[in-house]
PDB file of N, CA, C and O in Angstrom:
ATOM      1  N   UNK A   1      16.522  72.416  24.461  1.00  0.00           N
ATOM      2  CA  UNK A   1      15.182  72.949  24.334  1.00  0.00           C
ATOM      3  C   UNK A   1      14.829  73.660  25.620  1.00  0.00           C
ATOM      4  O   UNK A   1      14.950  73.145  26.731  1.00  0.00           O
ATOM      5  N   UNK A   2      14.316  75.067  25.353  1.00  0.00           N
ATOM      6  CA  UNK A   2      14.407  75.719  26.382  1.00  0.00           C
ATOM      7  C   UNK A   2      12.878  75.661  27.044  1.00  0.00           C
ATOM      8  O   UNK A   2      12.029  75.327  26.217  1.00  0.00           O
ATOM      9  N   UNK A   3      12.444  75.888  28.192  1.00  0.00           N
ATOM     10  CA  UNK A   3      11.117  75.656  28.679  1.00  0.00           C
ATOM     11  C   UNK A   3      10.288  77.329  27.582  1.00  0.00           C
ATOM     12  O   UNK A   3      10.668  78.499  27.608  1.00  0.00           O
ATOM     13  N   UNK A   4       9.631  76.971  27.127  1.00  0.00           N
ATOM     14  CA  UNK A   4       8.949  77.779  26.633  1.00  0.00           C
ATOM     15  C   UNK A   4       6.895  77.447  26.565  1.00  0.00           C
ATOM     16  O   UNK A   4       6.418  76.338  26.806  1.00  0.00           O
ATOM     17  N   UNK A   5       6.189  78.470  26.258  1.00  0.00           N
ATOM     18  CA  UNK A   5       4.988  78.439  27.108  1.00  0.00           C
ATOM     19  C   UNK A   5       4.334  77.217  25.574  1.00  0.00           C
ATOM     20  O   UNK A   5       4.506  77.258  24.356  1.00  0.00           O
ATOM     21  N   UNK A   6       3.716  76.443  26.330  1.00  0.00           N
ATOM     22  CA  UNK A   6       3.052  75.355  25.093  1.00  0.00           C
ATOM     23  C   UNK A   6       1.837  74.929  26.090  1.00  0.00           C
ATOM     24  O   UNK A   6       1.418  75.495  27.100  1.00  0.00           O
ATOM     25  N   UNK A   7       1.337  73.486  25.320  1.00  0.00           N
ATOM     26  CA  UNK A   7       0.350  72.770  26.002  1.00  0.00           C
ATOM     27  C   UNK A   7       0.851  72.590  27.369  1.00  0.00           C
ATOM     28  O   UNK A   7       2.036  72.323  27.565  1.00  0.00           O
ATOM     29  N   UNK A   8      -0.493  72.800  28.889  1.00  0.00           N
ATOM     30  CA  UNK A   8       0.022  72.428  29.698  1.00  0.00           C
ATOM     31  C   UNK A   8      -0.062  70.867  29.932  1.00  0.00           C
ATOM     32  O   UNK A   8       0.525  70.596  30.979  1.00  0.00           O
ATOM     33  N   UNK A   9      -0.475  69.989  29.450  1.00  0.00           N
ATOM     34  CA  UNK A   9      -0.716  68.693  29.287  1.00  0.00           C
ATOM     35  C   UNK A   9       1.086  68.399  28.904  1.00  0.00           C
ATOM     36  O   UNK A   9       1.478  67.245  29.081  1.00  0.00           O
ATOM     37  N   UNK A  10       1.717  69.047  28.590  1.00  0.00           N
ATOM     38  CA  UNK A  10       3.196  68.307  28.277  1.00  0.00           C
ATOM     39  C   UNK A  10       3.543  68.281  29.562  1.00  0.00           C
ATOM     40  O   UNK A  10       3.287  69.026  30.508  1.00  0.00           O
ATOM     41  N   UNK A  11       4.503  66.783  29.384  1.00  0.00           N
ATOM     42  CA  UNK A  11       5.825  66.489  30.266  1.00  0.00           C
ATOM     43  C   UNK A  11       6.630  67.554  30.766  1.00  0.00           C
ATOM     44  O   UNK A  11       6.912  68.422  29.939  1.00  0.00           O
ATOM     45  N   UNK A  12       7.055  67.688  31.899  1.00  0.00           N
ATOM     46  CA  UNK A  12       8.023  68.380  32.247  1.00  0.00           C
ATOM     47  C   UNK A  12       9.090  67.975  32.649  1.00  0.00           C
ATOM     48  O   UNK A  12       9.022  67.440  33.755  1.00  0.00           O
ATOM     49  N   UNK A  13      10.254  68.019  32.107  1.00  0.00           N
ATOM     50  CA  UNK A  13      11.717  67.490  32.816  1.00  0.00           C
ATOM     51  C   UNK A  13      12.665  68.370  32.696  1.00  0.00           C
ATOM     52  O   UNK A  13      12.576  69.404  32.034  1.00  0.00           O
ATOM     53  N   UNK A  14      13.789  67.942  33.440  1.00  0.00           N
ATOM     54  CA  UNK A  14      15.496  68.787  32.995  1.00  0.00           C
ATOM     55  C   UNK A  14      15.883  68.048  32.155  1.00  0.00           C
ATOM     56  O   UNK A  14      15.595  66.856  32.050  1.00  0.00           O
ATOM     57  N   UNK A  15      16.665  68.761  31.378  1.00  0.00           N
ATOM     58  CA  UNK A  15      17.606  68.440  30.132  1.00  0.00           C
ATOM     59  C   UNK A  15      18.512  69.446  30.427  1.00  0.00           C
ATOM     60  O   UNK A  15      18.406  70.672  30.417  1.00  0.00           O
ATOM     61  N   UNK A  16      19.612  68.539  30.745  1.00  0.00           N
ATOM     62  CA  UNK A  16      21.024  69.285  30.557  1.00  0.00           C
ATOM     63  C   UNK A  16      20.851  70.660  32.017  1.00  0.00           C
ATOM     64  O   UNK A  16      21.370  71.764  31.850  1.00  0.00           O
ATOM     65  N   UNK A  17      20.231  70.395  33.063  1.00  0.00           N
ATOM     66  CA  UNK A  17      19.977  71.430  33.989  1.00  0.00           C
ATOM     67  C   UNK A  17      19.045  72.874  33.631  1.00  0.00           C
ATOM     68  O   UNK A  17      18.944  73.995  34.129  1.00  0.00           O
ATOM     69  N   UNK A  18      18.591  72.321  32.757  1.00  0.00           N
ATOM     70  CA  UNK A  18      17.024  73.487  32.369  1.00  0.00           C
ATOM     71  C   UNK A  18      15.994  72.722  31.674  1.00  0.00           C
ATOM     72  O   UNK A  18      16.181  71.821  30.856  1.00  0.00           O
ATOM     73  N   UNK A  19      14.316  73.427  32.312  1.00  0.00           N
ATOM     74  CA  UNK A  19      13.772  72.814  32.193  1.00  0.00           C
ATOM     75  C   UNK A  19      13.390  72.778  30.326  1.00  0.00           C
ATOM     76  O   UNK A  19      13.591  73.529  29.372  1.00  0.00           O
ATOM     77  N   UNK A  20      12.780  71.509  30.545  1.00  0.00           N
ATOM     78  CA  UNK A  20      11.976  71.246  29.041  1.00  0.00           C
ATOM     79  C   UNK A  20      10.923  70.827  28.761  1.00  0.00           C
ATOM     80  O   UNK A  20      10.556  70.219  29.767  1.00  0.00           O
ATOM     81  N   UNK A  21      10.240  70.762  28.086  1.00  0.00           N
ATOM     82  CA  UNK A  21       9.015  69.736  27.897  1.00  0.00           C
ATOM     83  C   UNK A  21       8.673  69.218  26.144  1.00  0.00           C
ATOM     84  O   UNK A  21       9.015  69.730  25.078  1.00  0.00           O
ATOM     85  N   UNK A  22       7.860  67.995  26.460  1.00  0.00           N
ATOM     86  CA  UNK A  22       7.412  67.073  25.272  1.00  0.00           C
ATOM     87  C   UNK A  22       5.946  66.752  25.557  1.00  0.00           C
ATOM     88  O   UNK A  22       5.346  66.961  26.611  1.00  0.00           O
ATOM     89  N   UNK A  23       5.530  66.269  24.562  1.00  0.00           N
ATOM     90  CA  UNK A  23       4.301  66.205  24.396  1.00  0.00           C
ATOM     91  C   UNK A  23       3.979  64.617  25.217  1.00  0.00           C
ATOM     92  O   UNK A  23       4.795  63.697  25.171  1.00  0.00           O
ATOM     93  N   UNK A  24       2.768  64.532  25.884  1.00  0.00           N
ATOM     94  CA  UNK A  24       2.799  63.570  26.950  1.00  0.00           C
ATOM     95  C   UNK A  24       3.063  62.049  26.048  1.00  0.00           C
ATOM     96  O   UNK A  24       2.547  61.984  24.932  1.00  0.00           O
ATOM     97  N   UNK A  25       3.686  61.122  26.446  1.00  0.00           N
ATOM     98  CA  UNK A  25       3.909  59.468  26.123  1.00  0.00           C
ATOM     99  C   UNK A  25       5.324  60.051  24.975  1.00  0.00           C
ATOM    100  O   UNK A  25       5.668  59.200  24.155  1.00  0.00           O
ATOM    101  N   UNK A  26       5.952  61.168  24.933  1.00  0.00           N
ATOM    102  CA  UNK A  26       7.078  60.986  24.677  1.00  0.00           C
ATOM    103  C   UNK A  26       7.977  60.020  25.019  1.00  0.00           C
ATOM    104  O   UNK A  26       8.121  59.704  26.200  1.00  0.00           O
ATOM    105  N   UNK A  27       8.727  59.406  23.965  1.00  0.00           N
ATOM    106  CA  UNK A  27      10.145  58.514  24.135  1.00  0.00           C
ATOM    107  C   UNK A  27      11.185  59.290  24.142  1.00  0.00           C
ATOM    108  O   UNK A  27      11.102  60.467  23.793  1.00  0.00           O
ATOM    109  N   UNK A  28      12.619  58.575  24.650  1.00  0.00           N
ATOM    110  CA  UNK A  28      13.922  59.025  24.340  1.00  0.00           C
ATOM    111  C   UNK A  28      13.958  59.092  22.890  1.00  0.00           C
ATOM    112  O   UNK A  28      14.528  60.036  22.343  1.00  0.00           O
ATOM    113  N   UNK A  29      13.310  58.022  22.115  1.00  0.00           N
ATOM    114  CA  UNK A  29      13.557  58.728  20.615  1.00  0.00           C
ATOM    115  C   UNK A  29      12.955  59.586  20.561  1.00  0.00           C
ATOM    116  O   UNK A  29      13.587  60.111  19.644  1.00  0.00           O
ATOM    117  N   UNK A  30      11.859  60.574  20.856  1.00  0.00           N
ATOM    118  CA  UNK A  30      11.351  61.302  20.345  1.00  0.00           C
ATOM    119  C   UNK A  30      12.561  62.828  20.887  1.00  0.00           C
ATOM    120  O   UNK A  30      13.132  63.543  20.064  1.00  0.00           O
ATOM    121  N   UNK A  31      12.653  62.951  22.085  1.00  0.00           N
ATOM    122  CA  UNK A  31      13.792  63.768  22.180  1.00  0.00           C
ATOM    123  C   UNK A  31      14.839  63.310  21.572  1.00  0.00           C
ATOM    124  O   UNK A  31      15.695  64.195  21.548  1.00  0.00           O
ATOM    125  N   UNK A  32      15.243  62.213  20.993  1.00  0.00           N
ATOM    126  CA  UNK A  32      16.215  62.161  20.132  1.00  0.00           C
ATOM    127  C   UNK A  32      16.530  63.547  18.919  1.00  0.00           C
ATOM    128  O   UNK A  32      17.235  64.518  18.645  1.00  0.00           O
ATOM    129  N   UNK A  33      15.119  62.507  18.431  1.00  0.00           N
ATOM    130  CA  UNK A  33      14.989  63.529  16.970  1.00  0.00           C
ATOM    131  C   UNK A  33      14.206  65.121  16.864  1.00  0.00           C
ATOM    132  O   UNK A  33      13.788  65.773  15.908  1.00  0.00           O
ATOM    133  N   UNK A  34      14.250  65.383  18.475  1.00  0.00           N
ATOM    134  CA  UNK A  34      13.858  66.722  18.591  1.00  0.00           C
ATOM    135  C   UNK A  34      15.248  67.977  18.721  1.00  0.00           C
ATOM    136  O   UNK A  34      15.263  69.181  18.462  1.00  0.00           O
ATOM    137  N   UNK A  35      16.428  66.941  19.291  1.00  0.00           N
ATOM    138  CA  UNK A  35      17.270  67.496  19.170  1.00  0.00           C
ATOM    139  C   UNK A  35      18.347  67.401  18.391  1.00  0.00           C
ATOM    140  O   UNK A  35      19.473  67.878  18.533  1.00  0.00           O
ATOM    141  N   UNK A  36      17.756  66.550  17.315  1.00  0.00           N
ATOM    142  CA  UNK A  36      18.547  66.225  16.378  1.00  0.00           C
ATOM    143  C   UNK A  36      19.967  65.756  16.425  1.00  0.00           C
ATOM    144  O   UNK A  36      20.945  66.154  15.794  1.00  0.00           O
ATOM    145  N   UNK A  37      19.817  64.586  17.540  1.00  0.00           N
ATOM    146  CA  UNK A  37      20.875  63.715  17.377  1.00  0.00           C
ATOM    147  C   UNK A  37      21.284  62.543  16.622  1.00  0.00           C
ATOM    148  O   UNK A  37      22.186  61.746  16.880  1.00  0.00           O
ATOM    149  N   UNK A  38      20.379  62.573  15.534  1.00  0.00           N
ATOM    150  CA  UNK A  38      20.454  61.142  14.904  1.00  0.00           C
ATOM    151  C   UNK A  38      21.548  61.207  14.108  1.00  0.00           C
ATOM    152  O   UNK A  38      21.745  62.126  13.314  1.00  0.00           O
ATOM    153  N   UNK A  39      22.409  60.108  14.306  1.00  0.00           N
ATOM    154  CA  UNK A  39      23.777  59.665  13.576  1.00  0.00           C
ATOM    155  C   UNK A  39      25.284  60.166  14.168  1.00  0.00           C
ATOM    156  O   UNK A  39      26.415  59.896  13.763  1.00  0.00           O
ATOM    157  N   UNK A  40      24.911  60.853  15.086  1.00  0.00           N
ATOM    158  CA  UNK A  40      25.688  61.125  16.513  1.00  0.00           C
ATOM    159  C   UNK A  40      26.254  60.539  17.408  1.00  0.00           C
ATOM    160  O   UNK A  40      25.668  59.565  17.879  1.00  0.00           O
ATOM    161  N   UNK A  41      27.505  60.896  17.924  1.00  0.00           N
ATOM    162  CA  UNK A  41      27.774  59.417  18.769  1.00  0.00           C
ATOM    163  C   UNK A  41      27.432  60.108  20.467  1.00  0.00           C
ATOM    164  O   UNK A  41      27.986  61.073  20.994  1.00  0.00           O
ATOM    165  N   UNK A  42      26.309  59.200  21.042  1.00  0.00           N
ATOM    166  CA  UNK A  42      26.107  60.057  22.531  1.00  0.00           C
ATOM    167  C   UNK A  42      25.554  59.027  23.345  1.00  0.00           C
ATOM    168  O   UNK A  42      26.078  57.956  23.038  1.00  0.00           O
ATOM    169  N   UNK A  43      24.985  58.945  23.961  1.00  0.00           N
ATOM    170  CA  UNK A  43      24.412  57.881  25.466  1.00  0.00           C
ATOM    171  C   UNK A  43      23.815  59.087  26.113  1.00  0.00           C
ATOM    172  O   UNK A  43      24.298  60.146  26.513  1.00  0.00           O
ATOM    173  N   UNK A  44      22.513  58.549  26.085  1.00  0.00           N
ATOM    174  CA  UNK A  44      21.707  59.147  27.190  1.00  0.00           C
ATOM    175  C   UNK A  44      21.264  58.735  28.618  1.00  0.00           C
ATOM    176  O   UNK A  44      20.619  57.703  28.801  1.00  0.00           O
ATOM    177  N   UNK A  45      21.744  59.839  29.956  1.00  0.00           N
ATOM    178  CA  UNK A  45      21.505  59.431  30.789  1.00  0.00           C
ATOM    179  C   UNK A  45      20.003  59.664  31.618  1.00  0.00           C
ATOM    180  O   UNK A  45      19.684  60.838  31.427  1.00  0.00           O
ATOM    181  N   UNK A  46      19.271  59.169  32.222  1.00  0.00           N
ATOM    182  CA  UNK A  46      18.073  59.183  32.444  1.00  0.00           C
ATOM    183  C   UNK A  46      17.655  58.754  33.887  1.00  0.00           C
ATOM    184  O   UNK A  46      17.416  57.619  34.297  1.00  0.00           O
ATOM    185  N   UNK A  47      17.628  59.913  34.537  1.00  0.00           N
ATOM    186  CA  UNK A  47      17.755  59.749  36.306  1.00  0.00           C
ATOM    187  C   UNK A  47      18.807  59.128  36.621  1.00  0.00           C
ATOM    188  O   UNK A  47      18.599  58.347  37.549  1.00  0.00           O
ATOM    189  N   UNK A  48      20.130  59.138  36.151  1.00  0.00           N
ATOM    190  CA  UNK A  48      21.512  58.759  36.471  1.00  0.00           C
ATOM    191  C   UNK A  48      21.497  57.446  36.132  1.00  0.00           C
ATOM    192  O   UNK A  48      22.167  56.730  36.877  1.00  0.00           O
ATOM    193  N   UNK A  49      20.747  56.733  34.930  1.00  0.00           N
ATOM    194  CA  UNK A  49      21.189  55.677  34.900  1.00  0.00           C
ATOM    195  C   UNK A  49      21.712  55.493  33.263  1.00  0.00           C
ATOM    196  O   UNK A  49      20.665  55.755  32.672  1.00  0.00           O
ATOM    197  N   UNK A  50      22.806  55.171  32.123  1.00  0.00           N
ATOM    198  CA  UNK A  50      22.799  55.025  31.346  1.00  0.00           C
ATOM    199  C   UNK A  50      21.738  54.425  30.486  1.00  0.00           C
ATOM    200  O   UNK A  50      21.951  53.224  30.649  1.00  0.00           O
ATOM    201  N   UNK A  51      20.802  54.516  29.731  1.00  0.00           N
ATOM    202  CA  UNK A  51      19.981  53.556  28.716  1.00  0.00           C
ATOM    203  C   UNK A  51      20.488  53.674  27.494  1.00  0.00           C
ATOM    204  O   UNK A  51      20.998  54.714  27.076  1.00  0.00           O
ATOM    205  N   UNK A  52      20.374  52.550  26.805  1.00  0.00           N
ATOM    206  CA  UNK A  52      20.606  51.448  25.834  1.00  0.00           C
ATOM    207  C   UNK A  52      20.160  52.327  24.477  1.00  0.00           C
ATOM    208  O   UNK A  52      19.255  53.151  24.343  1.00  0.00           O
ATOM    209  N   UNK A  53      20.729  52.040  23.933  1.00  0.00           N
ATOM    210  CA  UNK A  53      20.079  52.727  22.474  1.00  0.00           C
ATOM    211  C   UNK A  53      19.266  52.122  22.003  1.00  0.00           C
ATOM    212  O   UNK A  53      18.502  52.768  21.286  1.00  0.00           O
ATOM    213  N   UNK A  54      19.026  50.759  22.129  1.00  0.00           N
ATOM    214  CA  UNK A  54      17.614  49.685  21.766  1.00  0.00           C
ATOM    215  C   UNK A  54      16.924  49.835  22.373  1.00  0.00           C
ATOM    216  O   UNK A  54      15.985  49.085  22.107  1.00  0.00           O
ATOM    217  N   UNK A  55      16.580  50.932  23.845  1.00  0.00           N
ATOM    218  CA  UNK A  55      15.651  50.990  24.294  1.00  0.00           C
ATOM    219  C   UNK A  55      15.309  52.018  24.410  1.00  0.00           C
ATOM    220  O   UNK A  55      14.849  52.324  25.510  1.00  0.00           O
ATOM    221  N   UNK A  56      15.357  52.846  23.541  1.00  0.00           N
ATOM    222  CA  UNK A  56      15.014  54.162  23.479  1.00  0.00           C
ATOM    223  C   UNK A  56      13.611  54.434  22.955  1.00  0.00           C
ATOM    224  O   UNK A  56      13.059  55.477  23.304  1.00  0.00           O
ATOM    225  N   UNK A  57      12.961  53.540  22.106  1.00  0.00           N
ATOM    226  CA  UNK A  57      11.781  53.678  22.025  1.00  0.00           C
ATOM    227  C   UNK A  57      10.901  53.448  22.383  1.00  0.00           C
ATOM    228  O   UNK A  57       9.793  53.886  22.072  1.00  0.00           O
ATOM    229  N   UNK A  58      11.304  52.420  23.404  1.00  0.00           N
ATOM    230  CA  UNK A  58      10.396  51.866  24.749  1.00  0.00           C
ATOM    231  C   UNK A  58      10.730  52.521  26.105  1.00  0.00           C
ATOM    232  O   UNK A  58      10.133  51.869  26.962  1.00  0.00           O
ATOM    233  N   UNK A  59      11.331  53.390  26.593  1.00  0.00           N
ATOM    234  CA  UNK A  59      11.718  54.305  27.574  1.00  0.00           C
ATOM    235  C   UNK A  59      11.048  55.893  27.486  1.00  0.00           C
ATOM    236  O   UNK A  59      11.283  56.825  26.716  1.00  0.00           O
ATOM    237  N   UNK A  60      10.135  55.753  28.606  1.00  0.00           N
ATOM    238  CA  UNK A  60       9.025  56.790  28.108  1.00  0.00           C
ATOM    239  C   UNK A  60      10.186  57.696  28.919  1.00  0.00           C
ATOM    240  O   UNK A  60      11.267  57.301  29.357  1.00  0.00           O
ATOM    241  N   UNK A  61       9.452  59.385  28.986  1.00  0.00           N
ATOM    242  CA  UNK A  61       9.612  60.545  29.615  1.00  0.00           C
ATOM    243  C   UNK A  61       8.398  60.694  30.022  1.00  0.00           C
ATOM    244  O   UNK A  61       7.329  60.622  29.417  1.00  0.00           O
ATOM    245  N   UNK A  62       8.797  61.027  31.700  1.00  0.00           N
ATOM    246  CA  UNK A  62       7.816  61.495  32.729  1.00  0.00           C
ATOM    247  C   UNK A  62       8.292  62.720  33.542  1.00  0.00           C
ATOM    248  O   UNK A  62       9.450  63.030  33.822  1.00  0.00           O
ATOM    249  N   UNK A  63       7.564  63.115  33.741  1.00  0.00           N
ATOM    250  CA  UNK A  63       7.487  64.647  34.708  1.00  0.00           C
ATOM    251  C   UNK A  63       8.261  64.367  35.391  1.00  0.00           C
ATOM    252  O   UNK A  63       8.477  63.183  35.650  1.00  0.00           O
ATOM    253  N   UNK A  64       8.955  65.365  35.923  1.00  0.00           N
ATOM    254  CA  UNK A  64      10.690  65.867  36.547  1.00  0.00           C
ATOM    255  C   UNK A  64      11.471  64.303  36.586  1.00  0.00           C
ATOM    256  O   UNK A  64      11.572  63.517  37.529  1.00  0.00           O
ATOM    257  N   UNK A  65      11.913  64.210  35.337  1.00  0.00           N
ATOM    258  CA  UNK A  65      13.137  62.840  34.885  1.00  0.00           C
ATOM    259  C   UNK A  65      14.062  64.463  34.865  1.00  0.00           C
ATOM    260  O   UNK A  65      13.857  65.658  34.650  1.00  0.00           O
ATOM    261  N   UNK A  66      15.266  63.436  35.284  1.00  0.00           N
ATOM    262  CA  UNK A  66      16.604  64.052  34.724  1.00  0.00           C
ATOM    263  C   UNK A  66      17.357  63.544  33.489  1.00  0.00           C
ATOM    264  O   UNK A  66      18.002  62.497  33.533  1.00  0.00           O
ATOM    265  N   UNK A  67      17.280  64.180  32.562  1.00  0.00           N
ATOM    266  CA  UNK A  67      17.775  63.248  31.391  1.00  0.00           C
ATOM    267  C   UNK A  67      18.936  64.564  30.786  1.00  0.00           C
ATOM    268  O   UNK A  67      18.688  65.749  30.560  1.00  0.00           O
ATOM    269  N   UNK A  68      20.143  63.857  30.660  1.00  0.00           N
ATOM    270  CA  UNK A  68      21.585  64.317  30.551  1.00  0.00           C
ATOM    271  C   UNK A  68      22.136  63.119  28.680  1.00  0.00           C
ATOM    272  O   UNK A  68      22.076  61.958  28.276  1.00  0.00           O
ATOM    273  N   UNK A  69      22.576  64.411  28.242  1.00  0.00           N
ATOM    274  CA  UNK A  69      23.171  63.868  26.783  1.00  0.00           C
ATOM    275  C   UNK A  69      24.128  63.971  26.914  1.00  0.00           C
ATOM    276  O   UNK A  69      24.518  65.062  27.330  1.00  0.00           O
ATOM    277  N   UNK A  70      25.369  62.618  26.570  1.00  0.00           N
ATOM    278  CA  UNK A  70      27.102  62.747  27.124  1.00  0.00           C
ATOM    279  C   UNK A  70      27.305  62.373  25.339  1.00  0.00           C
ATOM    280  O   UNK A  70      26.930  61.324  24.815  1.00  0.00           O
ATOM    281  N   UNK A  71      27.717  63.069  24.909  1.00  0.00           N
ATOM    282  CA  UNK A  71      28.751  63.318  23.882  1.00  0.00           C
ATOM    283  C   UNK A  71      29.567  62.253  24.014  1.00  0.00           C
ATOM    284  O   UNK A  71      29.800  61.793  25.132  1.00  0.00           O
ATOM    285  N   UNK A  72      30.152  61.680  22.791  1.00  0.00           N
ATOM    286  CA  UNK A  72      31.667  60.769  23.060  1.00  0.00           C
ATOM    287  C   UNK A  72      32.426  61.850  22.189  1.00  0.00           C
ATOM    288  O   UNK A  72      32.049  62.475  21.198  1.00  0.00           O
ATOM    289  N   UNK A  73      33.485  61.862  22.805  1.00  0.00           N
ATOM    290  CA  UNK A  73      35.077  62.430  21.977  1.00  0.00           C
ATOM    291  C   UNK A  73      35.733  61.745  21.967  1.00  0.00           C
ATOM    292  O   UNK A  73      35.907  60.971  22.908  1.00  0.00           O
ATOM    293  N   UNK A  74      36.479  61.731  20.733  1.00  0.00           N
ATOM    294  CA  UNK A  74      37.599  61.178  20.323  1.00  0.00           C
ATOM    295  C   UNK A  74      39.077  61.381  20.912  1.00  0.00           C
ATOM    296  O   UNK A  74      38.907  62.403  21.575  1.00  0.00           O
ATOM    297  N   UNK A  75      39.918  61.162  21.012  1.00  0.00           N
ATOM    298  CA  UNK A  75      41.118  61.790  21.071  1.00  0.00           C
ATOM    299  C   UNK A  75      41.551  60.081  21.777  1.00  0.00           C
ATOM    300  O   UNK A  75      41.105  58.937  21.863  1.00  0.00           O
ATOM    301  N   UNK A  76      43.039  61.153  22.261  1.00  0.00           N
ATOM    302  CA  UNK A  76      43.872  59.980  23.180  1.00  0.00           C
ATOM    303  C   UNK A  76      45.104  60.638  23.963  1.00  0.00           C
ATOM    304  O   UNK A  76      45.823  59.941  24.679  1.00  0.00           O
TER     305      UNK A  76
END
């Protein structure tokens, strides 16, 4: 999600090294299902720390978080 002009009352953070924003008391689920990762296999990182997929709806987004989406791949 690219920074584009909206409410200035939204969150501001990086995603993936560009900025973004959500509407204020956003969760990781809510960027979940903004970027339509549901049923995906990924881990989100959030100021360099891994969080939990059970806590994604209790893990708010606040102004300049770094939040990074790591993909799992398969192979061997």
């Amino acid at each position: 999600m690219k920074d584009t002009p909206g409410n200035t009352s939204d969150v501001h953070f990086i995603l993936q090294g560009e900025p973004a924003r959500l509407p204020p008391g956003s969760s990781l689920t809510d960027l979940v299902n903004q970027q339509q990762l549901q049923g995906k296999r990924f881990a989100l990182e959030l100021n360099g720390s891994i969080i939990p997929h059970s806590e994604f709806s209790s893990t708010g987004i606040s102004s300049h978080d770094l939040i990074e989406i790591v993909h799992a791949v398969g192979g061997g």
